[in-house]
N, C-alpha and C positions, 0 to 999 in steps of 0.2 A: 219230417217236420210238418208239412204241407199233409192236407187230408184232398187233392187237389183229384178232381175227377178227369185232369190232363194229363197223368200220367198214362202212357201207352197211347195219347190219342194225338193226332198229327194236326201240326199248325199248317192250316190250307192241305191236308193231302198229304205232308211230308213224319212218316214216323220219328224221324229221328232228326234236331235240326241244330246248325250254331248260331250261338247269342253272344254280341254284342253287349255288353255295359258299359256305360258310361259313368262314372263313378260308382265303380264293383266293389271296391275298400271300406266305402260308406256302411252306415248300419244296414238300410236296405238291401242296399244292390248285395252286400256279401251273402244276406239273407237268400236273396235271389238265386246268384250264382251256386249256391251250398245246393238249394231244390233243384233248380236243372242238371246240376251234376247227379244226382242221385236219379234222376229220372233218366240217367244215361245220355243227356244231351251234352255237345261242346259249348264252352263254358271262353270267350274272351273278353277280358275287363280293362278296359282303361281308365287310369286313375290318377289325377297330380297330387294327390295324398292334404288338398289344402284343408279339407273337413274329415275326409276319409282317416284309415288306420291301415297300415301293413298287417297289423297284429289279426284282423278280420277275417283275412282270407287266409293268412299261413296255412291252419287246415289242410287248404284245399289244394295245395300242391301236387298232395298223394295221388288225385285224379291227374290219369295221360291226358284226358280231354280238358284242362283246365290250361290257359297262356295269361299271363298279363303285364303289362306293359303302364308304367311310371311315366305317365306323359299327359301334354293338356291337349284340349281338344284345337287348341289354338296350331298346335300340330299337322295342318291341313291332310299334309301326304300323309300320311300315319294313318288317321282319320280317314281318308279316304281306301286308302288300302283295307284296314278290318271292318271297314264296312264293307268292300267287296264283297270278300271272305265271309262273311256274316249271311242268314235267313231272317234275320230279325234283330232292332237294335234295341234296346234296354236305355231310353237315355233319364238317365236317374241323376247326371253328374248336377248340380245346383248350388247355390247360395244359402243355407238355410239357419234358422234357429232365428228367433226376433233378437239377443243382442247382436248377432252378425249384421241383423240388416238394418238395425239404428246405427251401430257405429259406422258402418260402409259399406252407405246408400249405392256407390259408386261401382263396388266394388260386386255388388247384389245383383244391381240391373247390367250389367257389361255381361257377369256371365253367365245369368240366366238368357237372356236374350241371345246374344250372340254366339254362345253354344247349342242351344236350340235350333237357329237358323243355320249352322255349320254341319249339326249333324243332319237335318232335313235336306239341305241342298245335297250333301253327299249319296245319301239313302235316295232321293229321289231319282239321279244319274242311272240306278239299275234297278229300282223300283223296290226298293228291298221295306218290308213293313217295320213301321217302328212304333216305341209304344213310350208316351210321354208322359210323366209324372210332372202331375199338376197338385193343386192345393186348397183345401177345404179356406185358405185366408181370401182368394177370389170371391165369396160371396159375402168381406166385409163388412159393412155394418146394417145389413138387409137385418128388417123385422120377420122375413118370410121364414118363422122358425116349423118344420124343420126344409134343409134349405135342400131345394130341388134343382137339379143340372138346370132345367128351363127359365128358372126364377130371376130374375133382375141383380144387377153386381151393384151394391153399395160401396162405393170409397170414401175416404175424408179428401182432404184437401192434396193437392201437390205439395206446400210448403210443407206438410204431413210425412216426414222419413218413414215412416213406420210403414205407410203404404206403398212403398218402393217395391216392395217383396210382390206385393198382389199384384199391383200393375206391370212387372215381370211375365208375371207366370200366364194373367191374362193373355199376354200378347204373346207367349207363347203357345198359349190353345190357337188362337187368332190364327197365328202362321202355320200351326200343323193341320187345322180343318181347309186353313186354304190351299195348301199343297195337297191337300186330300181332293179338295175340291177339283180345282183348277189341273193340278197336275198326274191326277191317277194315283196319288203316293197310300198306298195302304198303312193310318194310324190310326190309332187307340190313344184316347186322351182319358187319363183318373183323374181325381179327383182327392188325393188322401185326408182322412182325418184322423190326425194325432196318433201314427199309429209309433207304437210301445215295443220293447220287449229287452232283452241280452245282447249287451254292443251297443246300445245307443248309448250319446257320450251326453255330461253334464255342461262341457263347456262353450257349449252355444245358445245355453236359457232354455234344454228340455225339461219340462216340470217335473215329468215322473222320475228320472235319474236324479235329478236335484233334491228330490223330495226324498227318495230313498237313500244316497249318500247322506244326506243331513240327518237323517232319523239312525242313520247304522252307526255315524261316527258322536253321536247325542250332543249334536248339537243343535240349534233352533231350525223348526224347520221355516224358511220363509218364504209367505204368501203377499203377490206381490196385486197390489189393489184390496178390495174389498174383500176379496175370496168370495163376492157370491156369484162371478162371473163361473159359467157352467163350457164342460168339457164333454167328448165324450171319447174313450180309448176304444183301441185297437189292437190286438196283439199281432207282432209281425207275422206271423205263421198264417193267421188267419187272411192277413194284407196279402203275403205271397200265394195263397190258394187260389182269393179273388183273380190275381194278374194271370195266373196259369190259366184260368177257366175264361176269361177275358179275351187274351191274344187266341183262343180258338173257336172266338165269333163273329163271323164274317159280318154277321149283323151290327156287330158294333162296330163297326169298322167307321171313322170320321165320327164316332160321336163321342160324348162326355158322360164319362160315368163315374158317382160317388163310389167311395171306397171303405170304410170304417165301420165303428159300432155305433147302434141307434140307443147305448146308455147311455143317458146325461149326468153329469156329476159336478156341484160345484166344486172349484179346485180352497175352497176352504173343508169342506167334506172329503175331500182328496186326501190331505194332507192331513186329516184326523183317522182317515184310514189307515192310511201309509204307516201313522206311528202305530194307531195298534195294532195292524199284523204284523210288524216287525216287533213288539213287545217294547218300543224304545220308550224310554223317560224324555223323550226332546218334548218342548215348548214350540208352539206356533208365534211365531212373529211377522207383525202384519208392516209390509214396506210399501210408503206410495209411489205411486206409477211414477210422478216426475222425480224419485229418488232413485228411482230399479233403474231407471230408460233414459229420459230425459222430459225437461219439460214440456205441455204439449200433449202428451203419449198418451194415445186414444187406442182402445181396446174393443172386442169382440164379446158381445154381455153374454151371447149364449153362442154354442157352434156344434150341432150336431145332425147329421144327414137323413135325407129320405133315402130310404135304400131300398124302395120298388124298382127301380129300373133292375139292378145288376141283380135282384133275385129273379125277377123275369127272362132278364139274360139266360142266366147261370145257374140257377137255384141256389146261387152262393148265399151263406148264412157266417154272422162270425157266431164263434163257439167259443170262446176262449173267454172268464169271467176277468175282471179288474182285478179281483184278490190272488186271482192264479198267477197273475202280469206282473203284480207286485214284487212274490215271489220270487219269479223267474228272474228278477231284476235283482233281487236282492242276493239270490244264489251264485248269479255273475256276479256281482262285486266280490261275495267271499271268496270265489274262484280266485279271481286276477288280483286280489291283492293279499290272497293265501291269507284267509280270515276261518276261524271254525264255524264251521257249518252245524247251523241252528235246525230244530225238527221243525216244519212246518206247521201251521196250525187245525189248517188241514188237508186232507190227501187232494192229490190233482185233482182225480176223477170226480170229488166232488166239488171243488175250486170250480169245474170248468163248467158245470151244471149249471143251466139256462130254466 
């Protein structure tokens, strides 16, 4: 899946090493887990299945090197024990999706924070690296387009739920560059944006699943605001080559690094994509913010990354086009809910052409 220049090549020195996830089940982290198994690493995921899916990793049983365990990280001992065990922790487990984090503000900030500090205090007991999945919603409503690791964090207000999500994840960069700092702890902080692909679910407000269900089943697709607020996608394969090529640079060790594709795309051009590569007759219907969200609901006009750093890192490049992503999304749905598969319009190889 991964085109990852880290296969064969050792984290700090070690050819062959075991991982830790934290939310393994999730679209990500199963992403994750599936690459390092294939690159012949041990593969242990921990997961309370609140966003995650069992159905994700099923797969992955068939590897001897794969364990996982149905548990929260509120689980200290547990927690503590496969971090021992562990060379590196994956902590990917989170609160995600914007209506997760308008309905439960509460529920956002408790676990993003407090599993962040749970898993860093345990990791740091035996120094073990961990690599922390942050979030392109951190640079809020900055004009600094496109947004640079160094650039200034815009928020709206506190009384503002919507920015619960951001000021989470903030203060988890905060506490893993200070245990970096302060304590010797070897992290990697990203940066993700909007990354895409097979397995990601519709029922926490992701657009391109939402967009792509709705256009396959012809129904309306709906955009929520103006639609000329601008995106830009990521395909997962290309998210998890970055992370591979990442954790084996000591240089980045305690810094922040963007993640995603540097296409911008309004999510009204989105959703006129979406219908016509899938061929569907759906209708765009336009819903306002304080109908989708609540009222209040303040949004991100434009969000797409500078991504000098992690090519100077890594040479990492994404490859992977939007219409390929599409696709791939649409192929999974016919898959999982045994729908006939349609010919694409056009071949990968040339979908993924840059």
């Amino acid at each position: 899946m991964t085109k990852s220049n880290g296969s064969g090549v050792s984290l700090f020195g070690k050819q062959k090493y075991r991982a830790l996830i934290t939310g393994g089940s999730g679209f990500l982290g199963s992403h994750l887990a599936e690459a390092l198994l294939k690159e012949g690493h041990e593969v242990l995921v921990l997961d309370d299945l609140s966003t995650g899916n069992i159905s994700n990793i099923r797969h992955l049983k068939q590897y001897n090197q794969f364990q996982y365990w149905i548990d929260s990280l509120a689980n200290r001992s547990l927690l503590a024990e496969l971090v021992d065990e562990s060379d590196v922790v994956f902590h990917l487990a989170a609160a995600v999706g914007v209506r997760l984090i308008v309905e439960s503000p509460v529920r956002t900030i408790e676990t993003n924070v407090n599993g962040t500090e749970m898993v860093l205090k345990a990791a740091s007991k035996k120094k073990k690296a961990v690599f922390i999945a942050s979030t392109s919603e951190v640079y809020g409503k900055s004009e600094q387009v496109p947004f640079r690791e160094d650039s200034d964090l815009v928020l709206g207000a506190t009384v503002r739920g919507r920015w619960s999500y951001a000021a989470s994840k903030m203060l988890d960069e905060f506490l893993a560059i200070a245990y970096c700092k302060e304590k010797k702890l070897p992290v990697f902080v990203v940066r993700f944006f909007n990354i895409v692909g097979p397995r990601q679910s519709s029922r926490y407000g992701m657009v391109l699943p939402n967009f792509v269900s709705q256009a396959m089943s012809g129904e309306d697709v709906t955009v929520f605001g103006s639609g000329e607020q601008t995106r830009s996608f990521c395909y997962v394969g290309d998210a998890i080559d970055a992370i591979l090529r990442v954790v084996q640079k000591p240089e980045a060790m305690g810094e922040v690094v963007n993640i995603g594709s540097d296409r911008e795309i309004s999510i009204g051009d989105l959703a006129r994509l979406v219908i016509s590569r899938l061929g569907s007759k759906s209708s765009i219907r336009y819903i306002p913010y304080e109908r989708a969200y609540q009222e209040g609901f303040e949004d991100m006009p434009r969000r797409v990354p500078a991504l000098e750093k992690i090519r100077s890192l890594t040479e990492w490049e994404p490859s992977t086009s939007l219409e390929a992503c599409i696709e791939m999304v649409a192929q999974h749905f016919r898959q999982e809910h045994r729908l006939p598969v349609a010919a694409p319009q056009t071949s990968y190889a040339a979908a993924t052409s840059r």
